[in-house]
Residue frames relative to the residue before (quaternion, step in Angstrom):
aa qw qx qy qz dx dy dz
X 1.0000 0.0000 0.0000 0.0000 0.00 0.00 0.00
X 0.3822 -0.7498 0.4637 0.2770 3.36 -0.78 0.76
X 0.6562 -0.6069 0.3774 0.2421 3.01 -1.27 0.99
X 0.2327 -0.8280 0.4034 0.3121 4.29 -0.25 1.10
X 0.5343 -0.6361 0.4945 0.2557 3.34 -1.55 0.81
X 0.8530 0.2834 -0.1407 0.4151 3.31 0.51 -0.59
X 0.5331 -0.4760 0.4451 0.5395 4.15 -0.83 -0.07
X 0.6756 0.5527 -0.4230 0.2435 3.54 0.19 -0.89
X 0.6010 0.6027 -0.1451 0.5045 3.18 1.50 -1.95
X 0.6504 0.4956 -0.2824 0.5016 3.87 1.19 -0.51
X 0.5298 0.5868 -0.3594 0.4958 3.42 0.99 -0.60
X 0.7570 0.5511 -0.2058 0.2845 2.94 0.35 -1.52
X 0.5979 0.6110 -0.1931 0.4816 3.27 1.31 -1.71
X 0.6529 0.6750 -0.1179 0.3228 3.28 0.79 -1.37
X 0.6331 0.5192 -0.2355 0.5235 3.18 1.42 -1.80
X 0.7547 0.5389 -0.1859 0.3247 3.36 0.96 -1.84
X 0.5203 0.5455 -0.3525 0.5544 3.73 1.58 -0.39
X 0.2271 -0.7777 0.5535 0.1931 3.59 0.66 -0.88
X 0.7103 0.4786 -0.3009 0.4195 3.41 0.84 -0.46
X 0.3891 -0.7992 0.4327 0.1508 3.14 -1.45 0.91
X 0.7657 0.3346 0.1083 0.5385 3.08 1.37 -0.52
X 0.2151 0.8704 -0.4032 0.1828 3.95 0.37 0.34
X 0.0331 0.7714 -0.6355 -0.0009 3.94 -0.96 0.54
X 0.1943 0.7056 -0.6671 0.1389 3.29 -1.63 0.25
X 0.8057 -0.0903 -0.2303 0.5382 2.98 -1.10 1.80
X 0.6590 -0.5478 0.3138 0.4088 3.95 0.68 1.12
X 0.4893 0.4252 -0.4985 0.5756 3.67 1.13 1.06
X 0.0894 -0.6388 0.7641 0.0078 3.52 -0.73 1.50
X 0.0983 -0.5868 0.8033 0.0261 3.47 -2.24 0.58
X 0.2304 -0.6806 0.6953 0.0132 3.60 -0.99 1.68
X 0.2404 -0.6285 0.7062 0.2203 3.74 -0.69 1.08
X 0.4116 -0.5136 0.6211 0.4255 3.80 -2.07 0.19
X 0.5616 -0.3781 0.5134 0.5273 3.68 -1.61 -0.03
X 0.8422 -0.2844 0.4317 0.1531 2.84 -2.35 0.74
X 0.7609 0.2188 -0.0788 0.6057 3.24 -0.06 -1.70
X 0.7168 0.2970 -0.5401 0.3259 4.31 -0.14 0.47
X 0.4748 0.6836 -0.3678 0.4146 3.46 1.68 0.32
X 0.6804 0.5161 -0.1995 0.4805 3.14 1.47 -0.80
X 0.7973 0.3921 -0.1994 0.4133 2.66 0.95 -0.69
X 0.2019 0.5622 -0.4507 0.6633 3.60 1.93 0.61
X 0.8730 0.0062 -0.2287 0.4307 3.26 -0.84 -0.86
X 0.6196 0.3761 -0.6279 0.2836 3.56 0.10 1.07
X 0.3285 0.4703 -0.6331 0.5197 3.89 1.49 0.24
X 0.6429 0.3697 -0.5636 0.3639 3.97 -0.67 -1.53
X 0.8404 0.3527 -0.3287 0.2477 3.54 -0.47 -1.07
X 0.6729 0.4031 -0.3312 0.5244 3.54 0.95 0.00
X 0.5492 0.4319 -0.4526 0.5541 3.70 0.86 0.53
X 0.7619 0.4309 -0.3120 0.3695 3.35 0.69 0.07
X 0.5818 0.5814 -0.3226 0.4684 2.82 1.74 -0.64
X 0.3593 0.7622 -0.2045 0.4982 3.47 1.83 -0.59
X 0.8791 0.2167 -0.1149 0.4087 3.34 0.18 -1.06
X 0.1549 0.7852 -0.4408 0.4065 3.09 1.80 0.29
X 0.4291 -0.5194 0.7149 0.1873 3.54 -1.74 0.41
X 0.8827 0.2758 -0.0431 0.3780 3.62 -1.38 0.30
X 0.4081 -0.7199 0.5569 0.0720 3.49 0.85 0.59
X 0.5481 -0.5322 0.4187 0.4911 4.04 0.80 0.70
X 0.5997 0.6459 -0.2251 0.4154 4.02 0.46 -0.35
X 0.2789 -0.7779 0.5072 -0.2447 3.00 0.06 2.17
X 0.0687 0.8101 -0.5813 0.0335 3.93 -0.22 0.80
X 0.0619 0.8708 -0.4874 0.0171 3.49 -0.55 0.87
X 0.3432 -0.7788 0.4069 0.3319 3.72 -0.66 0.28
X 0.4088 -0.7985 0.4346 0.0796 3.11 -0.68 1.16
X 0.1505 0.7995 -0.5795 0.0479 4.20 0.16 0.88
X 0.5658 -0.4552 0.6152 0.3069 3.73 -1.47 1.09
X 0.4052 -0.5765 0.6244 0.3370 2.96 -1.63 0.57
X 0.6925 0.5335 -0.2924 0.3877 3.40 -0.96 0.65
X 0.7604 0.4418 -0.1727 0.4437 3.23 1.35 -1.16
X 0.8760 -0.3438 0.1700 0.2926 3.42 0.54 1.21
């Protein structure tokens, strides 16, 4: 399985493995819980959305047709 690029694509992988916890050949790998993954990549994605320009909030001028 290929290895995921992103937090979301980890979540996911994660959910589908079910498993928390796993070893083999004296190399153990502790997944985090579910819900502190989500909630990681819902801090990452709101710091970024943060550092954004423009506050989502688009100001245009607005001329009649005709008026010039």
């Amino acid at each position: 399985m290929a290895e995921p690029e992103t937090i979301a694509e980890s979540i996911e992988q994660n959910a589908k493995d079910g498993v928390s916890s796993t070893s083999a050949d004296g190399v153990s790998v502790t997944y985090h819980d579910i819900e502190k993954q989500i909630k990681a990549d819902q801090y990452v994605k709101g710091q970024t959305a943060k550092s954004k320009n423009g506050l989502g909030l688009f100001f245009s001028k607005i001329i009649p047709p005709g008026g010039g």
